[in-house]
C-alpha positions as CSV (number, residue, x, y, z in Angstrom):
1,X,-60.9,190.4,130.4
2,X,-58.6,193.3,129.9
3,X,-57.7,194.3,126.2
4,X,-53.8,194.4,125.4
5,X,-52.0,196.7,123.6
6,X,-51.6,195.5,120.2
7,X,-48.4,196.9,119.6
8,X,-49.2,199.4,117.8
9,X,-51.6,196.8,115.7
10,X,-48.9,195.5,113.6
11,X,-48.7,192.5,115.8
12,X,-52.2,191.6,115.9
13,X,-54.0,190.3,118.8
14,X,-52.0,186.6,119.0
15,X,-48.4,188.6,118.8
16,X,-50.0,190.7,121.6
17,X,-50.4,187.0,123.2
18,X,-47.6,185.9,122.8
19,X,-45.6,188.5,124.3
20,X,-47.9,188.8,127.0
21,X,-48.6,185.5,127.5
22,X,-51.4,183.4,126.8
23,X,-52.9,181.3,129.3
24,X,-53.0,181.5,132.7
25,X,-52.6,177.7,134.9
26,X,-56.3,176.0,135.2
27,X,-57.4,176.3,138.7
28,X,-58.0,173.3,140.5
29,X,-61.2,172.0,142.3
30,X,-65.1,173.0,141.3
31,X,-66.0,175.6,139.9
32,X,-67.7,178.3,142.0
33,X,-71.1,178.3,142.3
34,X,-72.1,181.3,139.5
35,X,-69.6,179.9,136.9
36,X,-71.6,176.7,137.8
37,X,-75.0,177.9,137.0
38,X,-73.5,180.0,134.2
39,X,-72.4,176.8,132.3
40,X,-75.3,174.9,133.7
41,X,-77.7,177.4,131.6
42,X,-75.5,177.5,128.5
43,X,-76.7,173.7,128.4
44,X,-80.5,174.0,128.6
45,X,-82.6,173.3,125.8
46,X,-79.1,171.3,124.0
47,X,-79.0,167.8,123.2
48,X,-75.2,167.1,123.9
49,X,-75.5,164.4,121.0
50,X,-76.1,167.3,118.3
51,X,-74.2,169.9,119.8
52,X,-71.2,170.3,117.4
53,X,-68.4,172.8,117.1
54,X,-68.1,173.6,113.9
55,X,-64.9,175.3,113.8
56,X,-61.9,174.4,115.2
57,X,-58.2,173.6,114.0
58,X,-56.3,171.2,114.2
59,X,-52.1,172.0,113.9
60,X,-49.2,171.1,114.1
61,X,-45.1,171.2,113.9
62,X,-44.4,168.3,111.5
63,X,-43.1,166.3,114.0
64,X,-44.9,162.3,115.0
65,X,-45.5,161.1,111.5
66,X,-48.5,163.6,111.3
67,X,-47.6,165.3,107.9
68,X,-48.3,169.0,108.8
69,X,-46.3,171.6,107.9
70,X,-44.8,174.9,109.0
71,X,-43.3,177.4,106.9
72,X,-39.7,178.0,108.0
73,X,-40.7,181.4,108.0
74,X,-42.7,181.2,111.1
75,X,-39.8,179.3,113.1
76,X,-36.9,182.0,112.4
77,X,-37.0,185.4,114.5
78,X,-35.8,186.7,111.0
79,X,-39.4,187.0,110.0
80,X,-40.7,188.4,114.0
81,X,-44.4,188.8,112.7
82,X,-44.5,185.1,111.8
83,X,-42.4,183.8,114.6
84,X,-44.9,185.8,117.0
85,X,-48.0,184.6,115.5
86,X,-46.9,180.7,115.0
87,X,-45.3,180.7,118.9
88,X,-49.3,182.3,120.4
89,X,-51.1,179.8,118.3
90,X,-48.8,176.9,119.6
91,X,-48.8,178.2,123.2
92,X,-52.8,178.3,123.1
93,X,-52.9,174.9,121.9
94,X,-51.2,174.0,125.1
95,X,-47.8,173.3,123.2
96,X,-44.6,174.4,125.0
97,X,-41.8,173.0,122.7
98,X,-41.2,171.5,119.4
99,X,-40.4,168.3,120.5
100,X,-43.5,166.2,120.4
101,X,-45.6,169.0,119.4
102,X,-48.2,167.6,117.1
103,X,-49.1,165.3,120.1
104,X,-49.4,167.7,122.5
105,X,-51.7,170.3,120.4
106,X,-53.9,166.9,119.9
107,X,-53.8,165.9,123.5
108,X,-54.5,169.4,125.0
109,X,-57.9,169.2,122.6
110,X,-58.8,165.8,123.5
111,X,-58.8,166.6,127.0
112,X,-60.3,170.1,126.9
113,X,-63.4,168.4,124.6
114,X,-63.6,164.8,127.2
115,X,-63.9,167.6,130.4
116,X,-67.4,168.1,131.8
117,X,-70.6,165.9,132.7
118,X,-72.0,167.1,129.4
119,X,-70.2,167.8,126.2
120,X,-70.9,167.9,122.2
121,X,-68.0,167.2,119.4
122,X,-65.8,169.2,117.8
123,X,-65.4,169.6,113.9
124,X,-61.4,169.5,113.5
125,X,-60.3,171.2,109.9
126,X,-57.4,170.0,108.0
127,X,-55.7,172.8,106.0
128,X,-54.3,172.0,102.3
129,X,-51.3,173.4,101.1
130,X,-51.0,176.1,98.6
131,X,-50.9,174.8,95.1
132,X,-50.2,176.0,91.5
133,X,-52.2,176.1,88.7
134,X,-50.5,173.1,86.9
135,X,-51.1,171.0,90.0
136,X,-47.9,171.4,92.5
137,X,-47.5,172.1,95.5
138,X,-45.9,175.5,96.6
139,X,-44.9,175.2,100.0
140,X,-42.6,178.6,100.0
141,X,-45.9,179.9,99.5
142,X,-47.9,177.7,102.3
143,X,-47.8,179.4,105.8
144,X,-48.8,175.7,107.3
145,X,-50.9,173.1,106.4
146,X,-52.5,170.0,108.2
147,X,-53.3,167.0,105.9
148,X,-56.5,164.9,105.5
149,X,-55.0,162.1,107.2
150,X,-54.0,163.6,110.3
151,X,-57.9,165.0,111.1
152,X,-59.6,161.6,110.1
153,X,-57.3,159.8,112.2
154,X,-58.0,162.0,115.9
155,X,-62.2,161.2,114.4
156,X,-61.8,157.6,113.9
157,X,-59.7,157.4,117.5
158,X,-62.4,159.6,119.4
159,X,-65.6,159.5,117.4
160,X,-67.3,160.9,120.3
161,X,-65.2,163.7,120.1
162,X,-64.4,164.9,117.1
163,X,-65.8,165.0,113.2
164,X,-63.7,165.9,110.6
165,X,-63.6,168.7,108.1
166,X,-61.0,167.8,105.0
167,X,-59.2,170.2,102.5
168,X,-58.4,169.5,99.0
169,X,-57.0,172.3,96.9
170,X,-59.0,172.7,93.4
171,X,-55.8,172.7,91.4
172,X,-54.7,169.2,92.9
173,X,-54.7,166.8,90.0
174,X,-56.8,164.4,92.0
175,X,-58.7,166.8,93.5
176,X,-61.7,164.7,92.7
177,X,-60.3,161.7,94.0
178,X,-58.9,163.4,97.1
179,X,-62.8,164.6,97.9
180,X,-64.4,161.6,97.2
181,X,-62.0,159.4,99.5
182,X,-62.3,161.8,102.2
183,X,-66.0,161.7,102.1
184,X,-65.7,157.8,102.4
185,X,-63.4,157.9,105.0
186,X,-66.2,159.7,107.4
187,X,-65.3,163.3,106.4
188,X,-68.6,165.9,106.9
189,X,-67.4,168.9,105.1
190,X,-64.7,170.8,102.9
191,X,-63.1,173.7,104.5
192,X,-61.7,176.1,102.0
193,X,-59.4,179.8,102.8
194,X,-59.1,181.2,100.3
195,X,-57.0,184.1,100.8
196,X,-54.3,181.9,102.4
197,X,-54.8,179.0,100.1
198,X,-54.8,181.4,97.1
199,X,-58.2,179.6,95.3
200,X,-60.2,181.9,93.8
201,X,-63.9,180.4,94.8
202,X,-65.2,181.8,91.2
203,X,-63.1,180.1,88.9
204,X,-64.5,177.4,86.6
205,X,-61.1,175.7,87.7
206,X,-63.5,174.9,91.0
207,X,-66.9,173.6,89.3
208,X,-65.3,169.7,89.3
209,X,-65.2,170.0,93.0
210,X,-68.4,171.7,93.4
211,X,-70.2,169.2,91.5
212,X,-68.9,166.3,93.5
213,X,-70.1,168.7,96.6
214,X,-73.1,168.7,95.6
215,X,-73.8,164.8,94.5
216,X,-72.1,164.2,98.0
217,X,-74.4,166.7,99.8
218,X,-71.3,167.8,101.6
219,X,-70.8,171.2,102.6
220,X,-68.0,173.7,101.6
221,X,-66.9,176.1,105.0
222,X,-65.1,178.6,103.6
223,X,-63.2,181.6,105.1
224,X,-64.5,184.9,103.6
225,X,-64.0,188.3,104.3
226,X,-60.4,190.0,104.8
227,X,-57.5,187.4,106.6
228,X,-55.6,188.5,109.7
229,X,-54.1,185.1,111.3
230,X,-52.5,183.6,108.3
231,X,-50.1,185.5,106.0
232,X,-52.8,186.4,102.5
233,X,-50.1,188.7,100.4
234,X,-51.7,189.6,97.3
235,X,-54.4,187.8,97.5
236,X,-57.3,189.4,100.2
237,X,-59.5,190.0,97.3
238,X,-59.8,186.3,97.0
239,X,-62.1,186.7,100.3
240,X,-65.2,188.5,98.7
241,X,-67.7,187.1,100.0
242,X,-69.5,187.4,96.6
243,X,-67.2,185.0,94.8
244,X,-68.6,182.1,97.0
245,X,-71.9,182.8,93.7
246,X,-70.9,179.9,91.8
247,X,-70.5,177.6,94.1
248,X,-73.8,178.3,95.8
249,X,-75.2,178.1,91.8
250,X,-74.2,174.6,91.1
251,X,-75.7,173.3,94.4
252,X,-73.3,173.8,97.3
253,X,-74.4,174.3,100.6
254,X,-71.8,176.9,101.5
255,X,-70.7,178.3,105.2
256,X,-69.3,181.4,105.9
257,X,-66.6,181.4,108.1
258,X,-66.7,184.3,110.6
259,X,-70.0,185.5,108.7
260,X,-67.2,187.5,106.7
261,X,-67.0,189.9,109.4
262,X,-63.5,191.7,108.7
263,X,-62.5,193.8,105.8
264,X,-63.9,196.3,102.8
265,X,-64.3,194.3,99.2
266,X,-64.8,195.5,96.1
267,X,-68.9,195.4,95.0
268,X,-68.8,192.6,92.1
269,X,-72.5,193.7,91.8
270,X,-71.8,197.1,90.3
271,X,-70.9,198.2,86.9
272,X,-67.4,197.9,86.0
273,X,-65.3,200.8,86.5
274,X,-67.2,202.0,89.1
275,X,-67.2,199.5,91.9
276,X,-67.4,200.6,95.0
277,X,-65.9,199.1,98.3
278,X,-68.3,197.6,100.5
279,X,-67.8,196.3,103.6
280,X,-67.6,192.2,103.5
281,X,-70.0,191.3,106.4
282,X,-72.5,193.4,104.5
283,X,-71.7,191.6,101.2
284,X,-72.5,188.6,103.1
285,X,-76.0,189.7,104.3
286,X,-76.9,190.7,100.7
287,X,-75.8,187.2,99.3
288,X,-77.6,185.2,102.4
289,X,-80.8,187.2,101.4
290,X,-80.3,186.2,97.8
291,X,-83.4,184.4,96.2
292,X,-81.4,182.2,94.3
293,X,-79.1,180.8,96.9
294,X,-82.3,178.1,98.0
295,X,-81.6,178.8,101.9
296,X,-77.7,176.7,101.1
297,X,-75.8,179.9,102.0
298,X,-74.9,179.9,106.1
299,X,-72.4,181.8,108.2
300,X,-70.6,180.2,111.3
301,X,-70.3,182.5,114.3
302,X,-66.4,181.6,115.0
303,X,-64.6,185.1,116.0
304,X,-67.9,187.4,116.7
305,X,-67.4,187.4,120.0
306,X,-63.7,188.5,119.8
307,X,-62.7,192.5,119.8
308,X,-62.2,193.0,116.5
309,X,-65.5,191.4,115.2
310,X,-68.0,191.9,117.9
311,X,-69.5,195.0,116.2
312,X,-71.4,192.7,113.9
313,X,-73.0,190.8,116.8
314,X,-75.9,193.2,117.3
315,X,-76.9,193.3,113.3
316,X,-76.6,189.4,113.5
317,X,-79.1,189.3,116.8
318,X,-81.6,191.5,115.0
319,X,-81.2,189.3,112.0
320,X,-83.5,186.5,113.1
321,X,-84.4,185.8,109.5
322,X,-81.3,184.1,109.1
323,X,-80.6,182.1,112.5
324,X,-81.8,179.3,111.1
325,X,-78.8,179.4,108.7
326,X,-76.4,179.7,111.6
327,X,-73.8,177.6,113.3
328,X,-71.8,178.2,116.2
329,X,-68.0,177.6,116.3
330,X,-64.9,178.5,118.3
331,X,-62.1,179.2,116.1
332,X,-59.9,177.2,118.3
333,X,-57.4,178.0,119.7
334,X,-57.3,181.7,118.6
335,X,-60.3,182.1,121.9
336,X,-57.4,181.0,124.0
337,X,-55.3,184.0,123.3
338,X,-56.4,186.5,125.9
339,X,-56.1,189.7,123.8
340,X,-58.5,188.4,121.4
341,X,-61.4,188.3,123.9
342,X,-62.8,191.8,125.5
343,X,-65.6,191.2,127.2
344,X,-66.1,194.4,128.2
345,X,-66.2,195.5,124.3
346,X,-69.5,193.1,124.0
347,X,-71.0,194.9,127.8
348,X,-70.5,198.3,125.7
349,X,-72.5,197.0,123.0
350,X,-74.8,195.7,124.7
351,X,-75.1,192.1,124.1
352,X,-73.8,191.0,127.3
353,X,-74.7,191.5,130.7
354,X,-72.0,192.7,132.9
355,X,-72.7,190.7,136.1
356,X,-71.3,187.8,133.4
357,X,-67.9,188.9,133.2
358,X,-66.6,187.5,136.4
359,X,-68.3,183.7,136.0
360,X,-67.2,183.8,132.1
361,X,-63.8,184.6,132.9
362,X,-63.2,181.8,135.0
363,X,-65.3,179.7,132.4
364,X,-62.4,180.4,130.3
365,X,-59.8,179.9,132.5
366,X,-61.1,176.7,133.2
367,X,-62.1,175.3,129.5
368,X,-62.1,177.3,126.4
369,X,-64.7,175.2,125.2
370,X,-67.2,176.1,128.1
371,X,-66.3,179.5,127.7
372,X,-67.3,179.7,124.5
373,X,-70.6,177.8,124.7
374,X,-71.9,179.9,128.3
375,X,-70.6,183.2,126.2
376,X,-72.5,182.9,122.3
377,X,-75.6,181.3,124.4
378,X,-75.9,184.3,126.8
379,X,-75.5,187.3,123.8
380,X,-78.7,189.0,124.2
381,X,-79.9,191.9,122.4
382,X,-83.7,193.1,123.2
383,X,-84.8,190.3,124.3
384,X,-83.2,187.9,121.4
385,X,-80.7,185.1,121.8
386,X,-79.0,182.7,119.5
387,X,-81.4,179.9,119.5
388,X,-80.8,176.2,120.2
389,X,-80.6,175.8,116.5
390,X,-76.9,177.2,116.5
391,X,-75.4,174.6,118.2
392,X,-77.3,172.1,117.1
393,X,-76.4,172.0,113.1
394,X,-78.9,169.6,111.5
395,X,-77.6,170.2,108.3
396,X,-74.4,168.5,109.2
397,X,-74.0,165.5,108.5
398,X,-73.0,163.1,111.5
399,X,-70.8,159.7,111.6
């Protein structure tokens, strides 16, 4: 796939989409006979009843009764950056108007994750708004969010589709409450990001909610590392991957989002006053090597493949030490934004073969979701793939 200009990378890679457009039309009829094979291999070795993709958002306009929420921000061309980034992220959710959007977004998924002789589920995220610390909401501060509700629904209508991952912020008053009903409802994880959601992972404020986490034996997925997609003003810090300490001490299986794979952060483990800044996909490593953390500290692989994260995927091969503690995921839909993927970036690098390109091109033209699978299974360094294990998360808990 051909890298885009980013426009002089303020726009990032989805305003790059946007402008440039984001999908091409599906193509009609079977797939040839080396995308065929391709997706044929990506499915050896996988039971399709454990195969779960463990990242993957669920959004929308407001619209339908669904309860999620945009920023005005992001619909006025007086604020370009935001109006650039919410229109790619709409468009590669297959949405092409306001009108009826939240149904759209969901349809599009459901038919992209029903497509295929063999398929696993998908683990859709709710998003919480921002809140204060006395317990309010602040929606002038909320780029979007997608409630509880609207993520437990699409799982209870297509349980052999989709799981659901809810989002309670800490400083809700009935944050507690919120987790625990959630959790009863058929929920299998919190999903936490923090730079957007402005929680601070190592405040005390948390430890209610982590104790629950941990009674519940729920996992917490939690974005770390720096924030590109959603607006994180003042508060990247908040994605040190070292924060995520506390919760991993009170008993909290934790997942890395993106294996923290963007950004410099500030070493917490160094003496005050002369703290160093360290790169946050390193910081992970050090904490997922940790004694203490009891094997409960994971990183998803959403975003590795895409340009500006791939160059971890060759330290992440070599690390089989900690395969065990990884899980695949997409990161849909930002996979369906054609600047994000350069698969000639991961050919350079050396974890893909190039005779690939062509077969996982039309993969991706075809089904994001296929794409995705055929692509993480066939990274190869020396010898060493992803194992099974990856898409197969044991640790997850399944309704």
């Amino acid at each position: 796939m051909r890298r885009r200009t980013l426009l002089g990378g303020a726009l990032g890679a989805a305003g790059a989409a946007a402008l440039g457009g984001c999908r091409p039309a599906a193509p009609r009829g079977p797939l040839s006979p080396a995308a065929g094979a391709l997706l044929a291999r990506a499915w050896e070795g996988l039971d399709p009843a454990r195969v779960v993709d463990c990242h993957v958002h669920l959004v929308g306009a407001g619209d339908g009764g669904s309860g999620c929420f945009v920023n005005p921000r992001m619909r006025s061309l007086l604020h370009p950056l935001r109006w650039i980034r919410y229109r790619a992220f709409m468009a590669a959710g297959g949405v092409e108007g306001e009108a009826g959007a939240d149904r759209a977004y969901l349809e599009r998924l459901t038919a992209l994750a029903s497509a295929g002789e063999r398929r696993g589920r998908l683990l859709v995220l709710a998003l919480d708004a921002v809140h204060r610390e006395d317990g309010s909401p602040d929606l002038d501060a909320t780029e979007f969010a997608t409630p509880d509700e609207w993520v437990l629904a699409a799982a209870r209508r297509r349980p052999d589709l989709f799981l659901a991952g809810i989002s309670v912020h800490p400083c809700r008053r009935d944050a507690v409450e919120r987790l625990e009903a959630g959790a009863a409802a058929g929920a299998v994880l919190l999903k936490w990001l923090p730079n957007a959601q402005r929680i601070d992972p190592a405040s005390p404020r948390c430890d209610a909610l982590y104790d629950r986490l941990a009674a519940l034996r729920l996992p917490l997925l939690v974005h770390a590392g720096e924030e590109q997609a959603v607006v994180a003003d003042g508060a990247q810090h908040l994605g040190n991957p070292l924060r995520l300490r506390r919760p991993l001490e009170r008993g909290v299986s934790v997942v890395v989002a993106h294996c923290a794979s963007l950004g410099e952060f500030e070493d917490l483990d160094a003496p005050a006053g002369a703290r160093p800044r360290v790169p946050a996909f390193d910081l992970f490593l050090r904490l997922a090597r940790e004694a203490g953390t009891g094997g409960r500290l994971r990183g998803d692989l959403s975003a590795l493949a895409h340009w500006n994260r791939a160059r971890h995927l060759p330290a992440l091969l070599a690390a089989r030490d900690l395969h065990p503690r990884l899980a695949n995921g997409s990161d849909y839909p930002v996979p369906a934004l054609d600047a994000v993927i350069h698969l000639e970036r991961l050919v350079r690098l050396r974890v893909l073969d190039a005779a690939l390109r062509a077969p996982l091109r039309e993969l991706w033209e075809r089904n994001v979701f296929w794409f995705d699978l055929a692509l993480k299974r066939s990274l190869e360094l020396g010898g060493v793939r992803f194992p099974p294990s990856v898409f197969m998360p044991d640790w997850l808990r399944r309704t």
